[in-house]
ROVEXPA-804877 format. One line per 3 residues: their letters; for each residue x, y, z of C-alpha. Coordinates in Angstrom, 1 decimal. Example, Ala and Ser with C-alpha at 12.3 -4.5 7.8 and 13.67 -1.06 7.14 Angstrom:
BEGIN
as = 12.3 -4.5 7.8 ~ 13.7 -1.1 7.1
end
This chain:
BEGIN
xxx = -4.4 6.5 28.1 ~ -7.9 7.0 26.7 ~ -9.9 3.7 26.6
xxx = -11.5 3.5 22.8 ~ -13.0 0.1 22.8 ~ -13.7 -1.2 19.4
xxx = -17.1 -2.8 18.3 ~ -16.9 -7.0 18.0 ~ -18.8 -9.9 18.2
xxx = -17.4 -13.3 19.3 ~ -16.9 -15.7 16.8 ~ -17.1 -19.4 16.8
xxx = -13.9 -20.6 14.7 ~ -10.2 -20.4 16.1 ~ -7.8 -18.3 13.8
xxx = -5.2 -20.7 12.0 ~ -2.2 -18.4 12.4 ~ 1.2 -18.7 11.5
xxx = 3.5 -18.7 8.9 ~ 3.7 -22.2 9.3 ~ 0.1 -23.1 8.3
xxx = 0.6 -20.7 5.6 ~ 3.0 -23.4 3.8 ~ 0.9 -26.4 5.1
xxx = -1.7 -25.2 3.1 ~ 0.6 -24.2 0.3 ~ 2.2 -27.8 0.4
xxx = -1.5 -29.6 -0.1 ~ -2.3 -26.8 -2.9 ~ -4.8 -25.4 -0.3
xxx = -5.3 -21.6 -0.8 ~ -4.5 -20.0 2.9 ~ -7.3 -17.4 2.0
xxx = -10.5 -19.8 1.2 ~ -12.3 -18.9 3.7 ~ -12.1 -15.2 3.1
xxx = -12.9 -16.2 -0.7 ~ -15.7 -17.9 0.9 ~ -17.4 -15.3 2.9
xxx = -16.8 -13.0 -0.1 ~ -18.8 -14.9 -2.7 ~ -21.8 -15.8 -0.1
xxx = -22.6 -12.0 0.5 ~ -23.2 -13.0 4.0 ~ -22.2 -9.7 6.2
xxx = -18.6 -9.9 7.3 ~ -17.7 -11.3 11.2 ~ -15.7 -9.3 13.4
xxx = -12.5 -10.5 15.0 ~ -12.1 -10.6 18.6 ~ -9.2 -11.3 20.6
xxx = -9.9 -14.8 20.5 ~ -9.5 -15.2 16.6 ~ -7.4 -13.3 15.2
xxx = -8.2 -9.4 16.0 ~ -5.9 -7.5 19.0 ~ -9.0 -6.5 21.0
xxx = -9.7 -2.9 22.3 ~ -8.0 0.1 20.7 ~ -6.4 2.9 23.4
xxx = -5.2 6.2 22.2 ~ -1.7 6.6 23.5 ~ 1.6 9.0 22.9
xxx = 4.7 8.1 21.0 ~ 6.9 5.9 23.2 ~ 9.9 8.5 22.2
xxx = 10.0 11.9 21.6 ~ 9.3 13.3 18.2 ~ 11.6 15.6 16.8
xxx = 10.6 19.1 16.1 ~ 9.2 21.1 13.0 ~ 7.4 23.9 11.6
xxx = 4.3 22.7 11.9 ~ 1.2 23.2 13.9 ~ 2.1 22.9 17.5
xxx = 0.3 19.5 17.6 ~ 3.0 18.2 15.5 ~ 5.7 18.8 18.0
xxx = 3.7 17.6 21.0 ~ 5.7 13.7 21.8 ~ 2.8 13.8 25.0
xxx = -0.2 14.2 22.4 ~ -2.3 10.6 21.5 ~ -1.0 10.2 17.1
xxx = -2.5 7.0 17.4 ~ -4.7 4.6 19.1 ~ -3.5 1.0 19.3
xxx = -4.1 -2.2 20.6 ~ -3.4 -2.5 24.3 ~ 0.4 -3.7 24.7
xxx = 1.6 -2.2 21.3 ~ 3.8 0.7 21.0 ~ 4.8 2.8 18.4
xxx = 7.7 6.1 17.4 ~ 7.4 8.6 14.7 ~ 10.6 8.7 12.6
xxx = 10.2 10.9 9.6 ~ 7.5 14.0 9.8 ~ 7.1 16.8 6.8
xxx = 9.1 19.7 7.3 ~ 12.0 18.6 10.0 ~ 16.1 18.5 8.7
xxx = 17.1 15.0 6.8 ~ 20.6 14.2 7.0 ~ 21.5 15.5 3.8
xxx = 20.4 18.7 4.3 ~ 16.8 18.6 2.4 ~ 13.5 18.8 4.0
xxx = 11.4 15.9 4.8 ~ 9.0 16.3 1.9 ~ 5.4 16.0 2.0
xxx = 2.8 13.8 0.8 ~ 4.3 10.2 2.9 ~ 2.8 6.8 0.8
xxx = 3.9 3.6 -0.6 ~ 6.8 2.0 1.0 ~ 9.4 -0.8 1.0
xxx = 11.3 -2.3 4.2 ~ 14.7 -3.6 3.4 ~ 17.5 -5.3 5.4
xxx = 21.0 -3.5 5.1 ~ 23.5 -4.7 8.0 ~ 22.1 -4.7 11.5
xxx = 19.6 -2.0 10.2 ~ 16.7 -1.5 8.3 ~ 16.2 0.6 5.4
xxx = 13.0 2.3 4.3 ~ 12.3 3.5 0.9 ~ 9.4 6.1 1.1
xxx = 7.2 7.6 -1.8 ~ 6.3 11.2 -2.0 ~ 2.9 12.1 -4.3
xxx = 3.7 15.5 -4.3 ~ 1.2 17.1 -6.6 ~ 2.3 20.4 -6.9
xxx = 1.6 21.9 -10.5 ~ 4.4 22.8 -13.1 ~ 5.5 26.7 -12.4
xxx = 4.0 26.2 -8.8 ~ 7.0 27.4 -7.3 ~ 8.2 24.2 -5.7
xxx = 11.5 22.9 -7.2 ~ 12.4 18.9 -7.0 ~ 13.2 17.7 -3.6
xxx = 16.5 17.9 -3.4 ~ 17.2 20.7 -6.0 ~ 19.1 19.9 -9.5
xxx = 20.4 17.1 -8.1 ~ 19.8 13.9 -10.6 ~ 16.5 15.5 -11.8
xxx = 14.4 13.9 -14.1 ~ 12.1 16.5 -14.3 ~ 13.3 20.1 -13.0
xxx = 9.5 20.9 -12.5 ~ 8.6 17.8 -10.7 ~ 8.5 18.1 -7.3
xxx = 8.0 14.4 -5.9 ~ 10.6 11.2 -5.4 ~ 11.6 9.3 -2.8
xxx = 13.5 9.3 0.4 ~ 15.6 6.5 1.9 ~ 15.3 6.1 5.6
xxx = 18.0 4.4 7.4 ~ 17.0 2.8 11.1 ~ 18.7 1.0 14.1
xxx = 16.9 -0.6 17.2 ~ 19.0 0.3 20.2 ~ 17.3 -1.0 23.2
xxx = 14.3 -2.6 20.4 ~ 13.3 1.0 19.9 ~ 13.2 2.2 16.6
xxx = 15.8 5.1 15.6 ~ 16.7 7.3 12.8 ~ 20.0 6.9 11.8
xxx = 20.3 9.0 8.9 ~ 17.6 9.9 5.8 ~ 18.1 11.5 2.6
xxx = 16.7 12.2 -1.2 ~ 16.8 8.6 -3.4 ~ 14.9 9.6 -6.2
xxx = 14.2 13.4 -7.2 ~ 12.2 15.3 -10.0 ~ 9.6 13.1 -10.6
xxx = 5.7 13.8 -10.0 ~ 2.9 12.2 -8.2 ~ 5.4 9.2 -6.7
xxx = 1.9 7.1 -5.0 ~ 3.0 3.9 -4.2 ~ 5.0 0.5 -5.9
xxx = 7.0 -2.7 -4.5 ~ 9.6 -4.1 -3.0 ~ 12.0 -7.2 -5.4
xxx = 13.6 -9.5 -4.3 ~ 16.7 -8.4 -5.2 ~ 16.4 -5.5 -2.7
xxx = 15.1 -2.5 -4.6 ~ 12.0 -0.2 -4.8 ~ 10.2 0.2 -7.8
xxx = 8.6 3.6 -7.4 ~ 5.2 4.1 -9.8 ~ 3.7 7.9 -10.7
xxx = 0.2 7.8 -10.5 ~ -0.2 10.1 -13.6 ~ -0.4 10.2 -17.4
xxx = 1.0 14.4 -17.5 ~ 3.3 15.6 -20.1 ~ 5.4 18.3 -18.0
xxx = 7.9 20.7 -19.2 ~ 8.3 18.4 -22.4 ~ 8.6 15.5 -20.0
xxx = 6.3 12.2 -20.2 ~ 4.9 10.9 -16.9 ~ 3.4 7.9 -16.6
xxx = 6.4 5.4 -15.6 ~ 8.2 3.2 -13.1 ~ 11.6 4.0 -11.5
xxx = 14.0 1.5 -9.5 ~ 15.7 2.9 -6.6 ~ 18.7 0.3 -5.2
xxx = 18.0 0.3 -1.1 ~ 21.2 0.4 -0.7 ~ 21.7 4.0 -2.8
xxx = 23.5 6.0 -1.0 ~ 22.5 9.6 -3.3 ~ 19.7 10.2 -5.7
xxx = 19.7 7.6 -8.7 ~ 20.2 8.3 -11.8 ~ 16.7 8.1 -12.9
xxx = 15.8 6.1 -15.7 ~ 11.8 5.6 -16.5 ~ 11.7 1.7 -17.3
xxx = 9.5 2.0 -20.4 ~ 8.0 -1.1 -21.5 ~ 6.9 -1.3 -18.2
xxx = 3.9 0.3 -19.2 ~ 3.0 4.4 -19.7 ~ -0.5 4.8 -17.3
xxx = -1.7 5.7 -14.0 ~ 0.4 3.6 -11.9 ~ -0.3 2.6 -8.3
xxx = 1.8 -0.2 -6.8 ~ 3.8 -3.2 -7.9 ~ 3.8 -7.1 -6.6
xxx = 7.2 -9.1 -7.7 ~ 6.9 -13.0 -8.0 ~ 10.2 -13.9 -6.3
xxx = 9.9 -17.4 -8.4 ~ 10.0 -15.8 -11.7 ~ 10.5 -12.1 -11.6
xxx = 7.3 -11.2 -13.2 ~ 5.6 -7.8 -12.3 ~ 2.0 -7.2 -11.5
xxx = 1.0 -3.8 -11.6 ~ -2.0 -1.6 -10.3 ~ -4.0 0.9 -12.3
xxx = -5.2 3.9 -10.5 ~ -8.1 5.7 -12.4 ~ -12.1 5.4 -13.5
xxx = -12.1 1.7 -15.1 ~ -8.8 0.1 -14.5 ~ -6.1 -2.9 -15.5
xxx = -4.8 -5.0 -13.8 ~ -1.7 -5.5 -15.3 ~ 1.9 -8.0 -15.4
xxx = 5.1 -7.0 -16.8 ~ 7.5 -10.3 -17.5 ~ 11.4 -9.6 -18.2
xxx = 13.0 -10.7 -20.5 ~ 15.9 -11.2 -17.9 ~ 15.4 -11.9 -14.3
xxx = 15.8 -8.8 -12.5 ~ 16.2 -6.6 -15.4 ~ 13.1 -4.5 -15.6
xxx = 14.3 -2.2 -18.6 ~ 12.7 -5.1 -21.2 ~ 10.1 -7.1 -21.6
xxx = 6.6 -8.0 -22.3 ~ 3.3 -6.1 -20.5 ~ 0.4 -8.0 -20.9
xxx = -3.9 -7.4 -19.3 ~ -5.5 -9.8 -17.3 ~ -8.5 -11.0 -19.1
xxx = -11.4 -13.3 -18.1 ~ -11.3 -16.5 -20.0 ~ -14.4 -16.4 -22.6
xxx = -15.7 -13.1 -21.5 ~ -14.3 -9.9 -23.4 ~ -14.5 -6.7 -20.5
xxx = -15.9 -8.7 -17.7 ~ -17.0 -6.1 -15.2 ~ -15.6 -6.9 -11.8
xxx = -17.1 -4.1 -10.2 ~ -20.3 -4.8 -8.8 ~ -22.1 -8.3 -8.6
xxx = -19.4 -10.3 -7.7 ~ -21.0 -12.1 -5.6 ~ -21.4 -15.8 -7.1
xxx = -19.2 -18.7 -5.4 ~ -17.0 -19.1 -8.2 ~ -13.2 -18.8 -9.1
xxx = -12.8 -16.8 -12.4 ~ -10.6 -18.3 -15.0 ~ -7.8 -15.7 -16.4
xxx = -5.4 -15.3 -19.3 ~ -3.4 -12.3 -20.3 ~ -3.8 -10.0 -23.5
xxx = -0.3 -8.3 -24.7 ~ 0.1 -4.4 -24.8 ~ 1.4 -3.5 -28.2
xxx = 3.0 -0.1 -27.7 ~ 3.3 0.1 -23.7 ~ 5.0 3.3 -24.1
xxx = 0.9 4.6 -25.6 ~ 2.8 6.3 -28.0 ~ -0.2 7.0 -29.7
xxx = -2.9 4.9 -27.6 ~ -4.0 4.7 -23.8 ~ -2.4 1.3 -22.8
xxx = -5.9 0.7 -20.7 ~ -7.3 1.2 -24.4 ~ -5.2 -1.6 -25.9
xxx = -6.1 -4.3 -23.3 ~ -9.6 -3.3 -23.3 ~ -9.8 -3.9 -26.9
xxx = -8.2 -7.2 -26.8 ~ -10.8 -8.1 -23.7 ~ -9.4 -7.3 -21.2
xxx = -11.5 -7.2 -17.4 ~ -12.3 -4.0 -15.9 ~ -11.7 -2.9 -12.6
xxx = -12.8 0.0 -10.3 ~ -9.9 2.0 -9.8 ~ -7.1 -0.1 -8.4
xxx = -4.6 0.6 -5.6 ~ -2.6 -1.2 -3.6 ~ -1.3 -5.3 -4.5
xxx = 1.4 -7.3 -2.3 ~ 2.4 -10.9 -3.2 ~ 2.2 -13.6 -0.5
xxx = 1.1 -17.3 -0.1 ~ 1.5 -17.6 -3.8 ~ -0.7 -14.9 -4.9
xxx = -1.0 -11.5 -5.4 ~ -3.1 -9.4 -3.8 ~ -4.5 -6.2 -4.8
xxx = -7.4 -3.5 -4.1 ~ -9.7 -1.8 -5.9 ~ -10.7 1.1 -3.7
xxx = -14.2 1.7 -4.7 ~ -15.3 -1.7 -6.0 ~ -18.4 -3.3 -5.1
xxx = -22.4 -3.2 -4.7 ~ -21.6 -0.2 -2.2 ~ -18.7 1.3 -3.7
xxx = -17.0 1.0 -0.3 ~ -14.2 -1.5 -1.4 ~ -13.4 -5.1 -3.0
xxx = -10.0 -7.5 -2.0 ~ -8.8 -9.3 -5.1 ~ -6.6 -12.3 -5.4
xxx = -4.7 -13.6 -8.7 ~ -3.5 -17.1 -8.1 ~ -1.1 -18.1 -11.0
xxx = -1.8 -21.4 -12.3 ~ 0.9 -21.6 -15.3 ~ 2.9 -19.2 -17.5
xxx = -0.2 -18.1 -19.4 ~ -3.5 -18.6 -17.0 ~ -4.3 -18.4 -13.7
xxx = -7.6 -17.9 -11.3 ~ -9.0 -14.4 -10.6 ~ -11.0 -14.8 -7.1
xxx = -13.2 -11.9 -5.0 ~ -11.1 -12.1 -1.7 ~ -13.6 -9.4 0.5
xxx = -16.2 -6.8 -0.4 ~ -17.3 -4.6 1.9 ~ -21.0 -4.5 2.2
xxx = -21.3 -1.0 4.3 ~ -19.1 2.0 4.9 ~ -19.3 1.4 8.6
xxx = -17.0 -1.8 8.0 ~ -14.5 -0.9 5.5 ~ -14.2 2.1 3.4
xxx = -12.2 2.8 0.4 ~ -9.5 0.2 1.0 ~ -5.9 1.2 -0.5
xxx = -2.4 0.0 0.5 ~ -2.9 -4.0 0.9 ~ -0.7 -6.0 2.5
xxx = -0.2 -9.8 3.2 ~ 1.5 -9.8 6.8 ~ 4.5 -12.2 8.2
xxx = 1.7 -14.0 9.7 ~ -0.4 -14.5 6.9 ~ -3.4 -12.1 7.4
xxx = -4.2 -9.2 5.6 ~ -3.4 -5.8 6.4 ~ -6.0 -2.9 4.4
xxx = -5.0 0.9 4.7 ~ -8.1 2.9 4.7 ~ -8.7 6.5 2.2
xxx = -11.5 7.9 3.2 ~ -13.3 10.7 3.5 ~ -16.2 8.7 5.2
xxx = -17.5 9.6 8.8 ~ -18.6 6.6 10.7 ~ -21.7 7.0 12.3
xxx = -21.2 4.9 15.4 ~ -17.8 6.7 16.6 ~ -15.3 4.3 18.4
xxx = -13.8 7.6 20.3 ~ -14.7 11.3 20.7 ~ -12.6 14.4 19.5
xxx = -13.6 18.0 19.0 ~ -15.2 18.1 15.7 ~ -16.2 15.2 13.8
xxx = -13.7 14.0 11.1 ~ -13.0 10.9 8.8 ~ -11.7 7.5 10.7
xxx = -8.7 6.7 9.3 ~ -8.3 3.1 10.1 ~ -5.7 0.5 9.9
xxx = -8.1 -3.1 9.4 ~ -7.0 -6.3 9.4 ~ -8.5 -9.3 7.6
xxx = -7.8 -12.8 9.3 ~ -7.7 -16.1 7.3 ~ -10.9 -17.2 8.1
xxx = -12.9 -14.0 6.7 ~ -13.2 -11.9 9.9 ~ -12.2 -8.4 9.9
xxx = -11.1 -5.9 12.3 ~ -9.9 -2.5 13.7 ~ -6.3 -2.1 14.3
xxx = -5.0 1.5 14.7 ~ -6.7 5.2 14.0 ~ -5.2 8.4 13.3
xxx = -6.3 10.3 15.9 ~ -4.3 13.8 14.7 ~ -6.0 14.5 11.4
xxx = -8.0 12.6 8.5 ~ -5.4 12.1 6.1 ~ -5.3 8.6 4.7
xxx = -2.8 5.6 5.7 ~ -0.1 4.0 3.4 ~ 3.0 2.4 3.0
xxx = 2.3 -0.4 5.1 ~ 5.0 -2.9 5.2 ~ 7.6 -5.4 7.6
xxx = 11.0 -5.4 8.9 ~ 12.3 -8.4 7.7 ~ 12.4 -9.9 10.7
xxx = 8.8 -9.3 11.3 ~ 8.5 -7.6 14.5 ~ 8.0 -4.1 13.3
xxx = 5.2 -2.7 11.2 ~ 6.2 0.6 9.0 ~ 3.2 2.9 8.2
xxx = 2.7 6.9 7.2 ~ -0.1 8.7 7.0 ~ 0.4 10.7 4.1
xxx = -0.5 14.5 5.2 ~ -1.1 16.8 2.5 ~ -0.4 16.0 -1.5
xxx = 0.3 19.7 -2.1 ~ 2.3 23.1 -0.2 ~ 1.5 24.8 1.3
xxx = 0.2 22.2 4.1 ~ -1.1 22.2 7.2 ~ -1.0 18.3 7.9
xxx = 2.3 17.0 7.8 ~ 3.0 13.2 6.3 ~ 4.4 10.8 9.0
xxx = 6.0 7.6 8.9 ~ 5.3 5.3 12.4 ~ 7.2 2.0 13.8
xxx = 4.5 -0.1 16.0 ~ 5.6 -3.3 17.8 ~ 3.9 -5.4 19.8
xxx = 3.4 -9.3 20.5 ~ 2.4 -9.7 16.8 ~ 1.7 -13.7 17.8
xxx = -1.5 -13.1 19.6 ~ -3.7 -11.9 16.2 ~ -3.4 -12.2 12.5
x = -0.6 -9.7 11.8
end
């Protein structure tokens, strides 16, 4: 193993870690997050974690701890002794689905690997895994798994359903297959609590006389491709990723393009997403409040929520609708989780630098709630381009990194300088740190999300959006002694 010591500074406050804290601070109304709310508004520079509160320590590039099955791609791809990823010391890690190998129902493992869902389903653990294939209409490509329950016979993207067991507490493919087929640009979504993936296309295209531009629900227990059926009054738009309020059922959804929504979807029945109401955040007394840059004043932001006339945009942009009533305006947003009572959600090229910005919506009622700057990253050495969030069993924050930024001071060496692809981590307190790199190529992380149990993080790192490709997407299991930092 290849030491590849990460960069931190000690710190002076212990990390308050746990699920348990998490609901002693719920029960006294206490926000678990202040003090990352805190170091946001100050515009102080953000502190590392070390060991010692909150981060894992030193990152080592290591092999799969099984081997990985083999595929067409470069030979790299079908080395089990090569370093995929560097880790924290102790932590170990299998690849279960790469681009190109056999699934069990006889289709390829597409490309193009993002948003995920983790699901319990016996003694196993299902994944449901995005595909943002963006091949073009008459590109050649066909859907995914052929005419089977196509929406589109010219889309090329969907989902797969991975099925896994843990003989011996190492991670194993069972069996994987198509769940949803013929749609396009599949980027990321949610998990509900009634144990189904809400896939979102990141993409407004009419193709082949087909609209774009909607939500699909995939059962994790599906067993064959759904029948797919856009869910409509969700909202027609650029569509990143989904949060579900396991209270009341109500949706928040991401926007994904130059000025952005942020968006919630209430149905009209629990559970049923084919009706209801889709409604803009808004900032109370202040029509289009910019959130992108100079969001630095200690203050929590009083929201309320504009209704979408016509979310289908029949014959107007829904961002156009909300923005006419008021509504706030965000720099393209990506990834949102609910936890702790909140949802929250990034917006990828936010901020003074345009590296990132962390956003939390706290409800407060049916119809308001506070809007609050979580973390902004003041340099590209720190963060850059934040995407996938997610709010870990043990209440930190988990940030998958897009970017096409090259760090200046390198944490490790490899033949030609290339974009870091990190995994970070944001602890309670406001300290961030490093907590894996793809070492194979610079394609962006995603799909970040739990067993149910906890003890094992699912990730991919998406590979190409378009064939032919020469990086294949991935999808990784890591465990470790989770208990010792802020994941």
């Amino acid at each position: 193993m290849t030491d590849l010591s990460t960069r931190f500074r000690p710190g002076r406050r212990q990390f308050i870690g746990g699920a348990a804290a998490a609901a002693a601070g719920l029960a006294v109304g206490v926000n678990p997050f202040a003090g990352l709310s805190a170091v946001a508004a100050s515009g102080r520079p953000p502190r590392d974690a070390n060991e010692r509160n909150g981060g894992y320590g030193k990152l080592v590039a290591m092999p799969p701890a099984a081997p990985v099955p083999a595929n067409p791609y470069a030979t790299i791809y079908n080395d089990s002794n090569a370093d995929w990823l560097a880790l924290p010391e102790g932590f170990q890690y299998v690849v279960l689905g790469v681009t190109g190998t056999t699934m069990t129902d006889g289709n390829r493992t597409p490309q193009a690997h993002d948003g995920m869902g983790a699901f319990a389903y016996g003694d196993n653990v299902r994944l449901v895994r995005n595909h943002e294939n963006r091949d073009n209409a008459g590109s050649g490509f066909p859907p995914i798994a052929g005419a089977v329950n196509a929406y589109n016979p010219l889309g090329a993207g969907g989902n797969t359903t991975v099925e896994i067991s843990f003989p011996g507490g190492i991670p194993t493919l069972v069996k994987d297959f198509v769940s949803l087929n013929g749609t396009i640009v599949n980027c990321a979504g949610g998990e509900t609590p009634w144990g189904s993936w809400v896939s979102c296309e990141e993409t407004t295209e009419t193709r082949n006389g087909i609209t774009h531009g909607w939500n699909f629900e995939i059962p994790a227990a599906a067993e064959v491709p759904v029948v797919p059926i856009p869910l409509k009054k969700m909202g027609r738009f650029s569509h990143e990723a989904v949060a579900v309020d396991p209270s009341t059922g109500w949706v928040y959804e991401t926007e994904d393009a130059g000025d952005s929504g942020f968006y919630r979807f209430i149905p009209t029945t629990y559970g049923d997403l084919t009706d209801g109401t889709l409604q803009m955040l808004k900032v109370r007394g202040q029509d289009n409040y910019n959130t992108k840059t100079g969001q630095h004043a200690p203050k929590a932001l009083p929201a309320e929520w504009v209704t979408i006339d016509d979310p289908e945009a029949t014959t107007t942009r829904t961002y156009t609708q909300g923005a006419a009533k008021g509504g706030a305006v965000f720099a393209r947003l990506e990834g949102c989780w609910w936890g702790n009572g909140s949802v929250y959600f990034s917006s990828t090229n936010g901020g003074d630098v345009g590296a990132g910005q962390i956003w939390e919506y706290r409800p407060a009622g049916p119809d308001s709630g506070i809007l609050q700057l979580v973390f902004e990253s003041p340099d590209p050495e720190v963060l850059t381009f934040p995407d996938n969030v997610n709010v870990t069993p043990r209440g930190g924050v988990l940030l998958c990194e897009d970017t096409g930024y090259v760090r200046s001071q390198r944490n490790f060496q490899q033949p030609a300088p290339f974009a870091e692809q990190f995994i970070k981590g944001l602890t309670r307190d406001g300290r961030i740190f490093d907590f894996a790199v793809n070492l194979l190529d610079n394609r962006e992380w995603a799909g970040a999300c739990w067993s149910p149990d906890g003890n094992y993080l699912f990730v991919n790192t998406q590979g190409e959006t378009r064939e032919p490709g020469n990086d294949p997407g991935r999808t990784y299991a890591i465990w470790g002694d989770w208990a010792r930092g802020a994941f």
